[in-house]
N, C-alpha and C positions, 0 to 999 in steps of 0.2 A: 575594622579589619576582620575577613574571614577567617575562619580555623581552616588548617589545610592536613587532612591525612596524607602523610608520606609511607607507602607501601614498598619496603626496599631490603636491604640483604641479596637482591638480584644483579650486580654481586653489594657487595661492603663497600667498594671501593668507590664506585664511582654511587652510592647515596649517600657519601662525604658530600661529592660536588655537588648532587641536588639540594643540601643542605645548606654549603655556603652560597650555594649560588642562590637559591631564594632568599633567606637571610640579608646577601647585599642588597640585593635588588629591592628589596620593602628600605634597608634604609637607604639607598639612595634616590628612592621617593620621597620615605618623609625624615629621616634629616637627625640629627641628633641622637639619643638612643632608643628608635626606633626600630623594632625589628621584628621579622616573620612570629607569628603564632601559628605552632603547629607540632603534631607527634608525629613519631615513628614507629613503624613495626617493621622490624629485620629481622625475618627469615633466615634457617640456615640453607644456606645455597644447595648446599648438598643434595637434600630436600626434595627441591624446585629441580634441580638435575636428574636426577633417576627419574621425576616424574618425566620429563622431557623425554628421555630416553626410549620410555614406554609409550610414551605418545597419551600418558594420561592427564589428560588436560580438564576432567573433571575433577580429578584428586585436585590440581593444584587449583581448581575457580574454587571448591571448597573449601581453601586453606588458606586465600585469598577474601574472604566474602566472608568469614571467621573475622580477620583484620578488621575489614573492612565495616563490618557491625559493631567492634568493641570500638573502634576510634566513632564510627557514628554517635553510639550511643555515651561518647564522654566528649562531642560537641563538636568534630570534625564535620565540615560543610561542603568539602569538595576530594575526592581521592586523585593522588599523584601518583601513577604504576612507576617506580624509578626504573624502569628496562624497557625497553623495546618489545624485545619477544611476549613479555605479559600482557602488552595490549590484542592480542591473540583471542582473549576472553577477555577483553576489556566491556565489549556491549554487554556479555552474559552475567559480567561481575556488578554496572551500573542495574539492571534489572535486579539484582539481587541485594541490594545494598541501599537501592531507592538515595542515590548522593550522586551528582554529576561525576564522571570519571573524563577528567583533561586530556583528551587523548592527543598521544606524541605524534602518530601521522598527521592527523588534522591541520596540526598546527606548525606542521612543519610542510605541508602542503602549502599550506596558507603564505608560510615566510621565503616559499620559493616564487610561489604566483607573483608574491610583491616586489620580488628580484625579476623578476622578466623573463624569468627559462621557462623554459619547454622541455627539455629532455637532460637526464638526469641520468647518473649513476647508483647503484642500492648498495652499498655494504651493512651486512652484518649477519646474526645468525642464520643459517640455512631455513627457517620457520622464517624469520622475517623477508630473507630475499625471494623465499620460492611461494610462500603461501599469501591470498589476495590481502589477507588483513591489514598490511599496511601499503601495499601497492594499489590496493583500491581508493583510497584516500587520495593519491594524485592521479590515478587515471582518471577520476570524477570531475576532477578538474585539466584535462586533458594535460597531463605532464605526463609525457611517454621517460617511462623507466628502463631502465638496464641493465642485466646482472651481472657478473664475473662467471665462467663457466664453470664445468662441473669441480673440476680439478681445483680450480682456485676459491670455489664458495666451498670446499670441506677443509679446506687446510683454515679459511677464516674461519670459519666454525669452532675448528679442533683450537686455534690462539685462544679466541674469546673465552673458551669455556679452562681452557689450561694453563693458559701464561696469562689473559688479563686483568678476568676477575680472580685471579690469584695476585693481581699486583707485582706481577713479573713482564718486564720489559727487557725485550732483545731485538738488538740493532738488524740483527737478518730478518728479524720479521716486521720491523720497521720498514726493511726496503724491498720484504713482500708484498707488503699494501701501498707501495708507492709503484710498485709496478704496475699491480689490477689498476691503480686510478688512471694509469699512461695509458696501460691500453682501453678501459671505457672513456676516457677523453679520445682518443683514437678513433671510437666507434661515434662520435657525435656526442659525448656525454658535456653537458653545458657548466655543472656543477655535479658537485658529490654529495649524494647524503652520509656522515657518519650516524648509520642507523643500530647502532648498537651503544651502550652510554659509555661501555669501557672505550668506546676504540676513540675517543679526544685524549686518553691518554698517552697512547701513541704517536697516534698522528693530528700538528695543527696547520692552521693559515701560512705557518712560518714557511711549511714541509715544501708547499706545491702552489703556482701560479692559476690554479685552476678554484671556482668560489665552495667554499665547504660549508656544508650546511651541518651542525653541530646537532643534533636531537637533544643533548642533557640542557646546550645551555637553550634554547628553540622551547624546549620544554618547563624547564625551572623562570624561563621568561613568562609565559602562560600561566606558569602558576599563582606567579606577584601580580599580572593584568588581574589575577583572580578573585585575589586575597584581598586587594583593592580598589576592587570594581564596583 
């Protein structure tokens, strides 16, 4: 089994679920008390916020690729960005760390091509919905993407960063993001990405008749292909 660095604190909450969720998934591979090998580095979000704020994205590959060398160097063989927005510099953070970085677009391109859509919905931070970093991953594979408008990609923003990964859950912003999904299904959206790790716990399969593509668990799947390949 591989060692897997987990890169998380982006937020707390949801590199719980990248935890258990790899964790099951190696044991229900192999079976008995088998389970993920691997460390964490969790960041204080705080941190990773203000840089965001300033748009200083080499403070945080810095602060990242810091991580990313101390788990190399005590035997990590692959890095796991647990967020979305961090694969932003996720190519700059693999150049700097010399260790494959799993990347969540990739692989959630990937898990959409093999569902049969073509046209997609984007939730999640305003970096991830507006900039190519992870829209480039399906347009390369010809999956035309769709974003919520101005208005509705800053109020997602502002949850994620205020009520998510703070582990605060409200039923009106519940049936904010159930509205954006009506209307990008509206516009031809085939399927949804939840491209942010916080927003499954918000919104799941249960919510909406339309197919949801989860990034944490899309992602913490890739990790186990990884860890066992």
């Amino acid at each position: 089994m591989k060692i897997l660095g987990l890169i998380g604190g982006i937020s707390w909450v949801s590199t719980i679920d990248y935890y258990k969720l790899i964790n099951q998934g190696i044991n229900e591979r192999l079976g008995g008390l088998e389970f993920a090998e691997c460390m964490i580095y969790s960041f204080n979000y705080g941190d990773i916020k203000r840089n965001n704020d300033s748009e200083n994205w080499d403070s945080t590959l810095a602060m990242l690729t810091k991580a990313g060398l101390g788990m190399k160097a005590a035997g990590a063989e692959a890095i796991v960005l647990c967020a979305n927005t961090m694969h932003l510099i996720a190519d700059r953070l693999e150049q700097n760390v010399q260790l494959p970085v799993i990347h969540i677009a990739a692989v959630t391109a990937e898990a959409i091509k093999k569902a049969g859509l073509s046209k997609v919905g984007l939730l999640g931070t305003k970096f991830t919905m507006e900039r190519d970093f992870f829209r480039h991953k399906l347009t390369e594979r010809n999956i035309e993407v769709l974003i919520p408008g101005d208005t509705e990609r800053d109020h997602i923003h502002y949850t994620i960063f205020e009520e998510l990964g703070r582990n605060v859950i409200k039923p009106e912003t519940k049936q904010f993001y159930l509205d954006v999904i009506d209307e990008l299904v509206a516009k031809g959206a085939e399927g949804i990405i939840l491209g942010c790790t916080e927003i499954p716990l918000l919104i799941s399969p249960d919510d909406v008749s339309t197919p949801l593509f989860d990034t944490t668990l899309i992602h913490s799947a890739a990790a186990v292909e990884f860890a066992l390949g």
